[in-house]
C-alpha positions in Angstrom: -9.5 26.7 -10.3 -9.9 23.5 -8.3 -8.5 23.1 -4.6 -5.4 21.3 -4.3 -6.0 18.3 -1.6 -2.5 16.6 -0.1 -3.4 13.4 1.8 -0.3 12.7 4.0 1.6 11.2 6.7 4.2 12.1 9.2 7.6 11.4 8.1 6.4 10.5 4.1 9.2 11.3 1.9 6.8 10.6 -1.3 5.1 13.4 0.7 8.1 15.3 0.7 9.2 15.3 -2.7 5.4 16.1 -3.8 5.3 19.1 -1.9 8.9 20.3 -3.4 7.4 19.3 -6.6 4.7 21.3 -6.5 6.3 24.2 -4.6 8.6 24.3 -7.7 5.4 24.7 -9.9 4.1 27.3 -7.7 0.9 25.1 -7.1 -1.0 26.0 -3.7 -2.5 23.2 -1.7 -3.4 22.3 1.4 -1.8 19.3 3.5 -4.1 17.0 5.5 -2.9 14.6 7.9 -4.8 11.2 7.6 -3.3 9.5 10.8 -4.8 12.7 13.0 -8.5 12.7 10.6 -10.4 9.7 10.8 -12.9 11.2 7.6 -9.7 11.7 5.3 -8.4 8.6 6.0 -11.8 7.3 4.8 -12.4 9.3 2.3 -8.5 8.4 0.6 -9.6 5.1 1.1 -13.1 4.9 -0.7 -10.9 6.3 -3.3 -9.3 3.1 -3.6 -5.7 4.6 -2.1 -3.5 2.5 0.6 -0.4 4.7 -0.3 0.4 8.3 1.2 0.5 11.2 -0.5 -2.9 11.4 -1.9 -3.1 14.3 -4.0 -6.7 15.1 -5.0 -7.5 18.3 -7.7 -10.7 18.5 -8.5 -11.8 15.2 -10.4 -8.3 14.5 -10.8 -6.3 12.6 -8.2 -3.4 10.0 -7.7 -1.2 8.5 -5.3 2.5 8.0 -4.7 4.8 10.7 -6.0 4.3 10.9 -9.9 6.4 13.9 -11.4 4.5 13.5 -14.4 0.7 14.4 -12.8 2.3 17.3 -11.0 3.3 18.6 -14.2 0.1 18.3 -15.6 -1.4 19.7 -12.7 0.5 22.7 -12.8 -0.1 23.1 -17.0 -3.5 22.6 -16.3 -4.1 25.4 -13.3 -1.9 27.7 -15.6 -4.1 27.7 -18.5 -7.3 28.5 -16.2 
């Protein structure tokens, strides 16, 4: 089962509502502040992101709060 990567910002309500989203799917992740980690905020970056959350599964990731990925996520994880 892959890791489940937030990339996020103090005070990010598309940061908010992904966590809620995915606290609703019972998805476990981890929450990493880019303004406090110089390497994440590189790493988001090489990914082509400019827009907080980053959410990063395994191979899959997007930006921005998108309902439909978090569901997809959570089918996904289920059927491992």
């Amino acid at each position: 089962m892959p890791e489940v990567t937030i990339y996020s910002t103090k005070n990010c309500s598309m940061c908010g509502a992904t966590y809620r989203a995915l606290d609703r799917k019972g998805v476990d992740y981890t929450v990493i502040n880019v303004a406090e980690d110089p390497v994440a905020y590189a790493y988001v970056k090489s990914l082509g992101y400019n827009q907080a959350p980053v959410v990063v599964a395994g191979d899959t990731h997007w930006s921005g709060f998108r309902p439909d990925k978090v569901l997809e996520l959570a089918n996904s994880l289920s059927s491992v």
